[in-house]
MDTraj code that builds the backbone (N, CA, C; nanometers):
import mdtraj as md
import numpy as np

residues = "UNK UNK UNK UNK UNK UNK UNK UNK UNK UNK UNK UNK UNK UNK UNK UNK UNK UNK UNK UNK UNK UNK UNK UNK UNK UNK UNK UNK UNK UNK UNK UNK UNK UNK UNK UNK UNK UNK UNK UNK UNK UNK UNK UNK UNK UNK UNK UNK UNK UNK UNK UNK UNK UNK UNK UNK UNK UNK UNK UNK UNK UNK UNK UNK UNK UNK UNK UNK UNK UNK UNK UNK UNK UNK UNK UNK UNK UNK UNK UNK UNK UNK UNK UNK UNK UNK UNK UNK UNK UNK UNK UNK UNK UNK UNK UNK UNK UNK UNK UNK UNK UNK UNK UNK UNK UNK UNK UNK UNK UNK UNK UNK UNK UNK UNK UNK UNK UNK UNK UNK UNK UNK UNK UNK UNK UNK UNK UNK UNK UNK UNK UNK UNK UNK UNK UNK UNK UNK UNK UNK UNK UNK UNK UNK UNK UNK UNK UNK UNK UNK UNK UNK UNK UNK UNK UNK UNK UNK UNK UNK UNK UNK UNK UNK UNK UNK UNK UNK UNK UNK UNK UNK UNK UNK UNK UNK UNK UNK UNK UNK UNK UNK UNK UNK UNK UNK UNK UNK UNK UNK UNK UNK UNK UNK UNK UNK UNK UNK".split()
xyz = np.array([
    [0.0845, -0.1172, 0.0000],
    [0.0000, 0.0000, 0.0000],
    [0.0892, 0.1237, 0.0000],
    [0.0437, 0.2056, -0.0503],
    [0.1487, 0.3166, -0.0717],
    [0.0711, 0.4486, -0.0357],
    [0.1280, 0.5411, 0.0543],
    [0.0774, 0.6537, 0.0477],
    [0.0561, 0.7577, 0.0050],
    [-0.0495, 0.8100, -0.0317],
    [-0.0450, 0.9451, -0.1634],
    [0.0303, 1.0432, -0.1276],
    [0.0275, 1.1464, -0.2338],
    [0.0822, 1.2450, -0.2353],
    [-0.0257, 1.3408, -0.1147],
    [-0.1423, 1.3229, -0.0828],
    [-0.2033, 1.4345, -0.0331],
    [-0.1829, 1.4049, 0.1175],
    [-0.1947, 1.2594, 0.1647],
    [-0.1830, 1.2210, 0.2753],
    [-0.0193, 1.2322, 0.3070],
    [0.0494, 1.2625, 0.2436],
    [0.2157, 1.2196, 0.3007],
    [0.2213, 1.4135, 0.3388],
    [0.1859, 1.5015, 0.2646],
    [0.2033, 1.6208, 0.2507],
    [0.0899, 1.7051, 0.3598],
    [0.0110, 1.6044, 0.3950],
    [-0.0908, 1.6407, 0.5195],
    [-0.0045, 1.5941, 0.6268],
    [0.0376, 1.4352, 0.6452],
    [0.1419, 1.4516, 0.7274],
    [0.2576, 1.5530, 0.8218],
    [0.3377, 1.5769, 0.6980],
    [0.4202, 1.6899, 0.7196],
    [0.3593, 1.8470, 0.7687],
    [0.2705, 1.8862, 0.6984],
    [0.2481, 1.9770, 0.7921],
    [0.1740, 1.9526, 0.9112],
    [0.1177, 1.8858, 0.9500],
    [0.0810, 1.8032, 1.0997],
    [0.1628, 1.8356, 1.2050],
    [0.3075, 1.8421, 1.1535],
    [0.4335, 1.8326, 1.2475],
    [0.4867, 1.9789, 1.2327],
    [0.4147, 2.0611, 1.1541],
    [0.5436, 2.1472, 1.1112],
    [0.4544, 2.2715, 1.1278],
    [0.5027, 2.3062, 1.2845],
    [0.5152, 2.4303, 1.3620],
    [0.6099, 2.5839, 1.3242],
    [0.6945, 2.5561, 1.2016],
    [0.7064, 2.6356, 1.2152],
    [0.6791, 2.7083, 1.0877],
    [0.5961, 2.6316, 0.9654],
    [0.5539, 2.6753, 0.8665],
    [0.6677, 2.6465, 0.7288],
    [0.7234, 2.5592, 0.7493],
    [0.8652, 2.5359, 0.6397],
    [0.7648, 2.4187, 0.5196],
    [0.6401, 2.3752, 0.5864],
    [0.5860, 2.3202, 0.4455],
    [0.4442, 2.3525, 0.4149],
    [0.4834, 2.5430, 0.3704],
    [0.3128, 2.5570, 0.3931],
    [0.3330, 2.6158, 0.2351],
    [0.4613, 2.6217, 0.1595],
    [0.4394, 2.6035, 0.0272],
    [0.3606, 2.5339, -0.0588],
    [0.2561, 2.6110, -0.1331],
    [0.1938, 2.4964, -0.1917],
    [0.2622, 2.4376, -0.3728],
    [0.3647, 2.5109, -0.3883],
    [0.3751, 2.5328, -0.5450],
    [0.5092, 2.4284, -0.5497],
    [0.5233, 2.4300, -0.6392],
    [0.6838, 2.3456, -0.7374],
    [0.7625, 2.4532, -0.7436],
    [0.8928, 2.3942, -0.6609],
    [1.0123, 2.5064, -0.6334],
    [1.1062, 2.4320, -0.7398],
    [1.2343, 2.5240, -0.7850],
    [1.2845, 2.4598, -0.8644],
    [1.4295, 2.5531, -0.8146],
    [1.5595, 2.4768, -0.7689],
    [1.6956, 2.5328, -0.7257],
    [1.7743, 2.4552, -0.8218],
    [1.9023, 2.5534, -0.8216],
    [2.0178, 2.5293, -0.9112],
    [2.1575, 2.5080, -0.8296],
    [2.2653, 2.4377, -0.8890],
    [2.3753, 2.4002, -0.8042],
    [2.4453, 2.5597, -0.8359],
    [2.5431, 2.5708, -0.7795],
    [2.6724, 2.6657, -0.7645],
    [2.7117, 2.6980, -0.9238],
    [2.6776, 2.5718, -1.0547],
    [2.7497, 2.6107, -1.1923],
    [2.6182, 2.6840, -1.2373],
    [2.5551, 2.6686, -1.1854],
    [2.3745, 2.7200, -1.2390],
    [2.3540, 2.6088, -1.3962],
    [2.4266, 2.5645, -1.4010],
    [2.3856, 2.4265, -1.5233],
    [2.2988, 2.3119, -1.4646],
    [2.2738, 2.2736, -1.3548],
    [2.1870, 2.2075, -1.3003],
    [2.0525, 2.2316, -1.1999],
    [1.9138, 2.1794, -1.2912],
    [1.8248, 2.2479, -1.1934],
    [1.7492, 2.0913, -1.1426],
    [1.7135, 2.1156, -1.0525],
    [1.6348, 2.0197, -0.9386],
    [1.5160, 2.1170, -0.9127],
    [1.3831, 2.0003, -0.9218],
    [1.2708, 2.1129, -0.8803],
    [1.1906, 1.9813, -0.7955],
    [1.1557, 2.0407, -0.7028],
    [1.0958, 1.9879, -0.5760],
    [0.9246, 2.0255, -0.5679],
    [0.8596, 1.9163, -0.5430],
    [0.6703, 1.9344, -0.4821],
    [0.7539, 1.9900, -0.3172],
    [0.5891, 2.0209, -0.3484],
    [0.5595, 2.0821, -0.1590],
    [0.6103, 1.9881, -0.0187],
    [0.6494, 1.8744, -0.0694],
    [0.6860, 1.7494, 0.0423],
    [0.8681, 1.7213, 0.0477],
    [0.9532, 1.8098, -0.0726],
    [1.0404, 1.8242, -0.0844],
    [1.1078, 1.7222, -0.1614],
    [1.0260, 1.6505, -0.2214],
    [1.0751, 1.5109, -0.3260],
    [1.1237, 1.5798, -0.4968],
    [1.1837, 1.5257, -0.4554],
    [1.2589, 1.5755, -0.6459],
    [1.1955, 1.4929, -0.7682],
    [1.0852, 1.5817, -0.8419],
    [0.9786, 1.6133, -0.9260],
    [1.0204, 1.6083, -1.0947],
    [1.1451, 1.6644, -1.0492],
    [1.2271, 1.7466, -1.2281],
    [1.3802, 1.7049, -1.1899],
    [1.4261, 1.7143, -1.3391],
    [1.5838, 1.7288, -1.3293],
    [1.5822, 1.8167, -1.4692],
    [1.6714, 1.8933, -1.4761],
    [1.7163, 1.9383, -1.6470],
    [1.8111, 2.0226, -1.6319],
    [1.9214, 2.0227, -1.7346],
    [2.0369, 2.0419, -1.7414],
    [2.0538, 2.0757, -1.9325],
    [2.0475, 2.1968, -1.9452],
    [2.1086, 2.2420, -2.1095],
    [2.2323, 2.2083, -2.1228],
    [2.3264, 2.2183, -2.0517],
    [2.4482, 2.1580, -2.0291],
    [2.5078, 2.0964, -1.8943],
    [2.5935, 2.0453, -1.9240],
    [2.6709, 2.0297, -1.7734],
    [2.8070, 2.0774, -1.7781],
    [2.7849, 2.1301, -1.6252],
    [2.9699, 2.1622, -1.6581],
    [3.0338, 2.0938, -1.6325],
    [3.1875, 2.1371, -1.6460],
    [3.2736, 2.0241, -1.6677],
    [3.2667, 1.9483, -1.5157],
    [3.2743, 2.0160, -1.4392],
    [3.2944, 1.9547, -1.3024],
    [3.1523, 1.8712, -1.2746],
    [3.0879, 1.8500, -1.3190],
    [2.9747, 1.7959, -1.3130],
    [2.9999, 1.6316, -1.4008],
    [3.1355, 1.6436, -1.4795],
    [3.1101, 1.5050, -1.5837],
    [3.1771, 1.4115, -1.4892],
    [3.1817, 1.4615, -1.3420],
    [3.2697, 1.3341, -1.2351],
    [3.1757, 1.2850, -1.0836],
    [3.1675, 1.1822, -1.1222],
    [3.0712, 1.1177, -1.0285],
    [3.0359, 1.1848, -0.8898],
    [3.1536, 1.2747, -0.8158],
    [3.1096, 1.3557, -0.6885],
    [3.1049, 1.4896, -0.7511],
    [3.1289, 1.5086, -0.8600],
    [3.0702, 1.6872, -0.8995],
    [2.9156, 1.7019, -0.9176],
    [2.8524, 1.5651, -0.9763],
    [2.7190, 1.5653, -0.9837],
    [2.6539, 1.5362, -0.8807],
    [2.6723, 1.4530, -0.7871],
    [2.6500, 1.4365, -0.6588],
    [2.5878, 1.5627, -0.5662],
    [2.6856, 1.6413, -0.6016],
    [2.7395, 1.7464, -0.5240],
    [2.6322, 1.8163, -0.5851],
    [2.6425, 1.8427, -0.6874],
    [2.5648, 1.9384, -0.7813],
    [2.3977, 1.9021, -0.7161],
    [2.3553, 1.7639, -0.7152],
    [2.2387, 1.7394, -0.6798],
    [2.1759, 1.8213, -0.5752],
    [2.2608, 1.7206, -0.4810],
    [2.2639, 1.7778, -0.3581],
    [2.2363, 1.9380, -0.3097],
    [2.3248, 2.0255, -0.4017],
    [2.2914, 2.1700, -0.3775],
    [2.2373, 2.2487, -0.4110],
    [2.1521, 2.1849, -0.5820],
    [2.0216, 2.2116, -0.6023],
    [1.9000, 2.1429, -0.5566],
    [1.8713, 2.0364, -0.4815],
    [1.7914, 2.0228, -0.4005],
    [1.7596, 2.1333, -0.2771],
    [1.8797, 2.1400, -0.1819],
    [1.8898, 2.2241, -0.0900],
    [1.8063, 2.3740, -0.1473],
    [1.8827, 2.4123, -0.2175],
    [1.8360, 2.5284, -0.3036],
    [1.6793, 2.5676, -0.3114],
    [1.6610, 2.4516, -0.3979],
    [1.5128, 2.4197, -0.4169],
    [1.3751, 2.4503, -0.2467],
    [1.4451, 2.3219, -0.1411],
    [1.3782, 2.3317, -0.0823],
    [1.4050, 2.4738, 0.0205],
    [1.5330, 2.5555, 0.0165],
    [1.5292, 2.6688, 0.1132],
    [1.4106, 2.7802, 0.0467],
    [1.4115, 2.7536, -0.0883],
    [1.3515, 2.8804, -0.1691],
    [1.2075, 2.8390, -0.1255],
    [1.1093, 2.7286, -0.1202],
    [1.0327, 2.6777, -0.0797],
    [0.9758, 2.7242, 0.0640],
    [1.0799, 2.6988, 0.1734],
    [1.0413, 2.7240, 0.3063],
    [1.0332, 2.8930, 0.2886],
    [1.1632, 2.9624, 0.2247],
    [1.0958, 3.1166, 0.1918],
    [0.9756, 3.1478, 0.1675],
    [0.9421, 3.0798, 0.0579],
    [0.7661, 3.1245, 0.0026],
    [0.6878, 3.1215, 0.0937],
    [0.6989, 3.0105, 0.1705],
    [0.5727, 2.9915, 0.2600],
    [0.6321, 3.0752, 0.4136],
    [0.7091, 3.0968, 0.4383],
    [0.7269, 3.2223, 0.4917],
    [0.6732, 3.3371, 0.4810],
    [0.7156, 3.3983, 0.3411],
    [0.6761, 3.5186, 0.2743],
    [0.4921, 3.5094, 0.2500],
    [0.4327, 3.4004, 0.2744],
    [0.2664, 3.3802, 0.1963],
    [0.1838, 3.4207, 0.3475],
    [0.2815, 3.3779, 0.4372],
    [0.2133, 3.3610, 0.5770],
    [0.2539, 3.5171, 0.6646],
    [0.3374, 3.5921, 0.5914],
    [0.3740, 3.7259, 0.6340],
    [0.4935, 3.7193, 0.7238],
    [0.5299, 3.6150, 0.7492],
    [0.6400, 3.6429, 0.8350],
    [0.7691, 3.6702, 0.7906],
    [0.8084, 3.6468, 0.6278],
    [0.9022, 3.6980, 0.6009],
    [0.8671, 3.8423, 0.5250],
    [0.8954, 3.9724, 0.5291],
    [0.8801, 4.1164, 0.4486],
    [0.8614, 4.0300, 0.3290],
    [0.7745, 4.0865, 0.2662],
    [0.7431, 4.0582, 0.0840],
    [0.8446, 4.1185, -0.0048],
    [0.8922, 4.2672, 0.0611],
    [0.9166, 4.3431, -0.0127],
    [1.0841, 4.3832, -0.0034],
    [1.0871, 4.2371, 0.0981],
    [1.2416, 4.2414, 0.1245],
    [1.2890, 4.1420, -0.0012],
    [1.4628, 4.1462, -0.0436],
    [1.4996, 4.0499, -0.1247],
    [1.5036, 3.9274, -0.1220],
    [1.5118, 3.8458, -0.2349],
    [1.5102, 3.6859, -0.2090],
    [1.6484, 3.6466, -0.1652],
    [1.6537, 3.5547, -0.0607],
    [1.7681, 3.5283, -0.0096],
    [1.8014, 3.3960, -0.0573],
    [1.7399, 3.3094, -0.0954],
    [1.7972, 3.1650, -0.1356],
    [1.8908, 3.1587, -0.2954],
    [1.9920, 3.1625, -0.2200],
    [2.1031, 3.1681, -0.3240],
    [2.2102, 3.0151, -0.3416],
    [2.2415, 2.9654, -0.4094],
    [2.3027, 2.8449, -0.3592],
    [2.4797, 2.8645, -0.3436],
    [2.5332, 2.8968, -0.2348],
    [2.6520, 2.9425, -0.2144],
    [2.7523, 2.7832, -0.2089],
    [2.8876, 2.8438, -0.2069],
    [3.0041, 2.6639, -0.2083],
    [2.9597, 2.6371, -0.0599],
    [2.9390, 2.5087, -0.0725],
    [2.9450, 2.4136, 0.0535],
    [3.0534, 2.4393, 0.1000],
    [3.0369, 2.4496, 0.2681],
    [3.0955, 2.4232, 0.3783],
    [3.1147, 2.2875, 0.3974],
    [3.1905, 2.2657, 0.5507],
    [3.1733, 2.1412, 0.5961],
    [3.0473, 2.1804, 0.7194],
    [2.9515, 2.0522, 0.6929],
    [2.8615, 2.0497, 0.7807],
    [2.8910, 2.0786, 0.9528],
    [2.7804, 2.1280, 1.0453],
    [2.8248, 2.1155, 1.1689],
    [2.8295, 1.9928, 1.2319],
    [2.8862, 1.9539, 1.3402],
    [2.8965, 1.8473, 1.3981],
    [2.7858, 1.8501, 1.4866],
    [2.6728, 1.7475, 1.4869],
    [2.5769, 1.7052, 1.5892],
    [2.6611, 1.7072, 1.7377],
    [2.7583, 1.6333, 1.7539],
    [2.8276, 1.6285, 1.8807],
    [2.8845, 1.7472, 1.9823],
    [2.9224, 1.8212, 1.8129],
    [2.9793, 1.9818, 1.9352],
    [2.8467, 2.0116, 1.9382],
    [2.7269, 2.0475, 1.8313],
    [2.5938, 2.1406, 1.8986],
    [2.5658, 2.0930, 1.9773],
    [2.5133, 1.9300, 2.0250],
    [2.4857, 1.9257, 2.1637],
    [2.5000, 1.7508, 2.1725],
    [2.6354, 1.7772, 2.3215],
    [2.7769, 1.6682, 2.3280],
    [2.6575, 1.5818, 2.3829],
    [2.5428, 1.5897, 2.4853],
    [2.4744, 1.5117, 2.5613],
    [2.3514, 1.4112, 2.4651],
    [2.3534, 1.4779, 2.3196],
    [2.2448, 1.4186, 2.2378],
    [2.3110, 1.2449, 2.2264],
    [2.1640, 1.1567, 2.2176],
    [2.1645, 1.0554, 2.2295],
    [2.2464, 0.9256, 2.3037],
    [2.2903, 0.9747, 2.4015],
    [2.3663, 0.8863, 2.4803],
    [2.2755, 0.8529, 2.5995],
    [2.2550, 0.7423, 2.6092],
    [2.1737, 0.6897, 2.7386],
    [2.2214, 0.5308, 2.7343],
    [2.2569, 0.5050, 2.8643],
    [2.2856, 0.3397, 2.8659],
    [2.1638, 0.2351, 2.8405],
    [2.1820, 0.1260, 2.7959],
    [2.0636, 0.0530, 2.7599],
    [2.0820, -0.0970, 2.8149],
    [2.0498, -0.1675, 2.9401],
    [2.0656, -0.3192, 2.9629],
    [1.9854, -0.4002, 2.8474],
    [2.0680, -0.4345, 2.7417],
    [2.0660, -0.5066, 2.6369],
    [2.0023, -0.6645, 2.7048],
    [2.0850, -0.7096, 2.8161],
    [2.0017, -0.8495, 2.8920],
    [1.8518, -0.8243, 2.9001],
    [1.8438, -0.6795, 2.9869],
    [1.6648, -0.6859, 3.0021],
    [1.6345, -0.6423, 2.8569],
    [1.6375, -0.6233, 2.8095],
    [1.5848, -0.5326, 2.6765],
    [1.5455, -0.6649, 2.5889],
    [1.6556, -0.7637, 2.5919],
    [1.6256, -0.9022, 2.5088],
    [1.5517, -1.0037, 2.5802],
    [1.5035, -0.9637, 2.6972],
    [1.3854, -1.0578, 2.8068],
    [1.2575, -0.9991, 2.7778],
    [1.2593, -0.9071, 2.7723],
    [1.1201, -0.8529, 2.7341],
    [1.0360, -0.9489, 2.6128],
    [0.9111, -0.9648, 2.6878],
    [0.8242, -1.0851, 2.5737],
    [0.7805, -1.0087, 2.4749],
    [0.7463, -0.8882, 2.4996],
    [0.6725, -0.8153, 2.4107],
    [0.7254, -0.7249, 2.2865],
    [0.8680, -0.7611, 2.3133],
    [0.9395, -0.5980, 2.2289],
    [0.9257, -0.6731, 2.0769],
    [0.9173, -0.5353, 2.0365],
    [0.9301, -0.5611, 1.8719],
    [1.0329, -0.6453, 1.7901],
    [0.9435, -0.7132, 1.6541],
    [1.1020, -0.7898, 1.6244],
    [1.1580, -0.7032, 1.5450],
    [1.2569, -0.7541, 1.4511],
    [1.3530, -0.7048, 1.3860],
    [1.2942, -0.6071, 1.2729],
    [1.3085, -0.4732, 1.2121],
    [1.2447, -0.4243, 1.1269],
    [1.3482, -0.4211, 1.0203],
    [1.3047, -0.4077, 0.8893],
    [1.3869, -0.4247, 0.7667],
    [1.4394, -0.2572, 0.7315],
    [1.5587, -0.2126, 0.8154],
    [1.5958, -0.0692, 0.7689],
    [1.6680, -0.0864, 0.6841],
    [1.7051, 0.0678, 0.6294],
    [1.8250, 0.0460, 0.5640],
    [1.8191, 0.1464, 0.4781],
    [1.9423, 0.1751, 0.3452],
    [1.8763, 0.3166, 0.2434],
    [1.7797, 0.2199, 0.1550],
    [1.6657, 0.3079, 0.0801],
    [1.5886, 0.2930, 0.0303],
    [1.6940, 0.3701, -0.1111],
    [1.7072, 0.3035, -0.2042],
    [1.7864, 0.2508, -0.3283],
    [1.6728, 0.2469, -0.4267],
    [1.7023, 0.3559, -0.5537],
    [1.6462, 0.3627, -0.6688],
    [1.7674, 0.3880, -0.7861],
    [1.7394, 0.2744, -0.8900],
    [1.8403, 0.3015, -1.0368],
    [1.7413, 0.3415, -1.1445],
    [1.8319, 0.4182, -1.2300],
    [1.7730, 0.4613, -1.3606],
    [1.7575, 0.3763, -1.4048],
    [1.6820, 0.3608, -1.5347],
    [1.6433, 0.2814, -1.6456],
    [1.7429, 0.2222, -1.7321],
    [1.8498, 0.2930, -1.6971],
    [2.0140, 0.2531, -1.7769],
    [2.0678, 0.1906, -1.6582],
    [2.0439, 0.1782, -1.5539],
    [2.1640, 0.1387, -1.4273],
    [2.2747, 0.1879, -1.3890],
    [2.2727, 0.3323, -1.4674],
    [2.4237, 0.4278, -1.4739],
    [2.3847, 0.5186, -1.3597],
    [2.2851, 0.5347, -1.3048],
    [2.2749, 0.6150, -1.1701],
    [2.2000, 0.5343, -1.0766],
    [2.2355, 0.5828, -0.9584],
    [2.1547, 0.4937, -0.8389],
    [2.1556, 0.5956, -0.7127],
    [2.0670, 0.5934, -0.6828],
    [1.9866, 0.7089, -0.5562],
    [1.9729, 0.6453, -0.4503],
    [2.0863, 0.6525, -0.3339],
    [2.0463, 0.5593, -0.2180],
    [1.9529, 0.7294, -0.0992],
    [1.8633, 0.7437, -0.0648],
    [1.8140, 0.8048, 0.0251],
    [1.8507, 0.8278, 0.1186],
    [1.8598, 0.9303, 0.1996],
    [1.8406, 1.0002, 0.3087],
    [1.7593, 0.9052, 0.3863],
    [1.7812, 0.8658, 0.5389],
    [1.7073, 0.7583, 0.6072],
    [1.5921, 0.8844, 0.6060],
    [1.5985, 1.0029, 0.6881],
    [1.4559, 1.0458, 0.6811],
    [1.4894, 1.1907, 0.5855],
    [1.3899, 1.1872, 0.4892],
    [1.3780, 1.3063, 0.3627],
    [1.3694, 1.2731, 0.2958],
    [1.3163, 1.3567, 0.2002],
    [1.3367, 1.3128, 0.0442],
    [1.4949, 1.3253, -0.0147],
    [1.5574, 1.3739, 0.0255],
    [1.6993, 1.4131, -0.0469],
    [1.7707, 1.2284, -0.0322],
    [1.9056, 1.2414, -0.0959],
    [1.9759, 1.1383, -0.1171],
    [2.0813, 1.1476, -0.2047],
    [2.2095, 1.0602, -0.1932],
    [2.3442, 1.0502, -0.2708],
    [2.3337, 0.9647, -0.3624],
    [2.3836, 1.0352, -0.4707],
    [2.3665, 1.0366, -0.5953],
    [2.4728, 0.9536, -0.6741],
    [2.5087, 0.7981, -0.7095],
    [2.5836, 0.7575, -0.7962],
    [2.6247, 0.7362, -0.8972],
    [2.6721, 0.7678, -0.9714],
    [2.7093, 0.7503, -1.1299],
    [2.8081, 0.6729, -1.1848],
    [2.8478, 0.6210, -1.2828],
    [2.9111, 0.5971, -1.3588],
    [2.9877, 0.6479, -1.4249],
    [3.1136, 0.6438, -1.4147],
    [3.1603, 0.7497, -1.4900],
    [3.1602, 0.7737, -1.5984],
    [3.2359, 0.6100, -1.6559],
    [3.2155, 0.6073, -1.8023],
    [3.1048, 0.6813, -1.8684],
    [3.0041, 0.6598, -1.8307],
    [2.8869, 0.6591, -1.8834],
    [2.9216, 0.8407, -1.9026],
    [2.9007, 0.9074, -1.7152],
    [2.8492, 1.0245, -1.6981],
    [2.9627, 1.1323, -1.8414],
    [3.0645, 1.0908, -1.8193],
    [3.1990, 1.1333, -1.9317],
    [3.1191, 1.1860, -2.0378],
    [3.0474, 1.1173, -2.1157],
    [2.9866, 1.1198, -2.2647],
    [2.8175, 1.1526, -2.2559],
    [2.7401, 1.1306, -2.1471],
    [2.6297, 1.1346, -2.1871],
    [2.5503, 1.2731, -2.1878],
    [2.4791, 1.2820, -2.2971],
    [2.4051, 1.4418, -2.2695],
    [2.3656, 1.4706, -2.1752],
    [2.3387, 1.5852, -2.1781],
    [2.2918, 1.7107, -2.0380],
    [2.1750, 1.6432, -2.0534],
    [2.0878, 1.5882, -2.1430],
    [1.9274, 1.5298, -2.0924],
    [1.9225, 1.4299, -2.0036],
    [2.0157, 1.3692, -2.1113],
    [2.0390, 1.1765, -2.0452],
    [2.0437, 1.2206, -1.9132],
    [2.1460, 1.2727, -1.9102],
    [2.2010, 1.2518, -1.7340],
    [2.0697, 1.2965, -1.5983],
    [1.9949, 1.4009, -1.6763],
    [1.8923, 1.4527, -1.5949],
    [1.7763, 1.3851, -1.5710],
    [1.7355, 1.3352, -1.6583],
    [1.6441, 1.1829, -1.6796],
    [1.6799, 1.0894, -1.5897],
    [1.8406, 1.0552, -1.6096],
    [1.8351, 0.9394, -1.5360],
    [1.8933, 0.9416, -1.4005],
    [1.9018, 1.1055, -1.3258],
    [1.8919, 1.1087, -1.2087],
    [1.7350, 1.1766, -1.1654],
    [1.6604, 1.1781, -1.2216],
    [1.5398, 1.2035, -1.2170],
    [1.4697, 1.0681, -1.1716],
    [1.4850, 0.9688, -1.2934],
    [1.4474, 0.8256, -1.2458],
    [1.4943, 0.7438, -1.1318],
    [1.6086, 0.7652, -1.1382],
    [1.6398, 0.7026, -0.9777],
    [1.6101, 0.7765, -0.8842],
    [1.5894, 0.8821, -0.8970],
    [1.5080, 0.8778, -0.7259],
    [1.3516, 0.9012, -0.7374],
    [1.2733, 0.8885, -0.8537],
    [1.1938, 0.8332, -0.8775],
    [1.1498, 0.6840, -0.7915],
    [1.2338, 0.5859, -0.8747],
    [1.2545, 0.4600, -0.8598],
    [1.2626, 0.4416, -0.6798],
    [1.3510, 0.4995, -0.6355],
    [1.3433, 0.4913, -0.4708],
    [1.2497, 0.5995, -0.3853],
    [1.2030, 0.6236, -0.4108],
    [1.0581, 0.7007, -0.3520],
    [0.9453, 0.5761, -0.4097],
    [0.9387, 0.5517, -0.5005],
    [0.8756, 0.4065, -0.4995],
    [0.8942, 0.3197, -0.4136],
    [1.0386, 0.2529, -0.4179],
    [1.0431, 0.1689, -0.2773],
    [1.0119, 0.2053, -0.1709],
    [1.0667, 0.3079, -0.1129],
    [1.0152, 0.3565, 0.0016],
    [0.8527, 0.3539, 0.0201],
    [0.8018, 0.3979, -0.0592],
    [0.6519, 0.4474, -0.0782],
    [0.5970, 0.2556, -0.0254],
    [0.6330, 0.1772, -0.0829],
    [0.5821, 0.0533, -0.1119],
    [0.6845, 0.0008, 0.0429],
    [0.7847, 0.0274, 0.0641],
    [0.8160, -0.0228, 0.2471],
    [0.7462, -0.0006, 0.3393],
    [0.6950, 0.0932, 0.3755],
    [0.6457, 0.2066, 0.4572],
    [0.4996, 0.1966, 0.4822],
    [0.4374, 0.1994, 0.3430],
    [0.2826, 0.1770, 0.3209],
    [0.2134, 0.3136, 0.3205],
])
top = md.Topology()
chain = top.add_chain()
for i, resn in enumerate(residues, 1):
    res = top.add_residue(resn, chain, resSeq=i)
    for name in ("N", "CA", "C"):
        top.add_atom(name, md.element.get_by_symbol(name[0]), res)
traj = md.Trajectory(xyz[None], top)
């Protein structure tokens, strides 16, 4: 059983206090070469791919990656703007700020806060318990293109995900091909997921 688009997107805003999915429209962000666009629904799932060209740094398996990655981001910051700006809390009449700047290195969960998730657990009682749940089937949720030259392993929770290629392939293939067939793989794994999950 798979869940729709209206119920997964009712979901999310259910949870979301602070208005980051009250966009209702198709956002669409570009990486750092502006040769790659990613366009995202209201739930933040990647909808579109298209690319008139690619640049060069893009014909190597972590330039496109990368590239994904920071037009997604893109996509969904410009998104949480709108629905900011619809709900009044961001000035209308102030400038658009979602720009896609060079990646940093991410912050560390551990320095923002050293005490997150550490708690001891008696594994003996924990495995006596009659009632506890059994084993659940995790893991990334994995989508390939229609060629098998890209593969989209997911984000455990989001729509976003790392992006694999081929090189051979990525070397030679058009700015369509390539957008198609990172379009389809994470297509393809939003399916699985959709069909794990229910």
């Amino acid at each position: 059983m798979t869940q729709s688009y209206a119920a997964r997107l009712a979901e999310l805003r259910r949870y979301d206090a602070l208005g980051h999915y009250a966009n209702d429209s198709l956002v669409t962000g570009r990486d750092e070469t502006g040769t790659l666009l990613v366009t995202v629904d209201p739930t933040r799932r990647v909808v579109g791919v298209s690319s008139g060209r690619l640049d060069d740094s893009l014909r190597r398996p972590a330039g496109l990656a990368h590239a994904v990655r920071r037009a997604h981001t893109d996509a969904v910051m410009d998104g949480v703007e709108r629905g900011l700006r619809a709900q009044g809390r961001i000035d209308p009449q102030a400038p658009r700020r979602n720009v896609a700047h060079a990646a940093g290195p991410p912050p560390s969960v551990a320095e923002l806060h050293p005490d997150f998730g550490y708690a001891p657990v008696d594994l003996e009682l924990f495995r006596s318990l009659p009632d506890r749940p059994g084993p659940r089937a995790f893991g990334p949720r994995v989508g390939h293109s229609d060629n098998e030259c890209v593969t989209v392993r997911l984000d455990a929770a989001g729509p976003g995900g790392d992006v694999e290629v081929d090189p051979g392939w990525l070397a030679n293939a058009a700015p369509a091909a390539v957008a198609a067939a990172v379009l389809q793989a994470f297509t393809a794994a939003y399916h699985e997921r959709d069909h794990q999950h229910g």
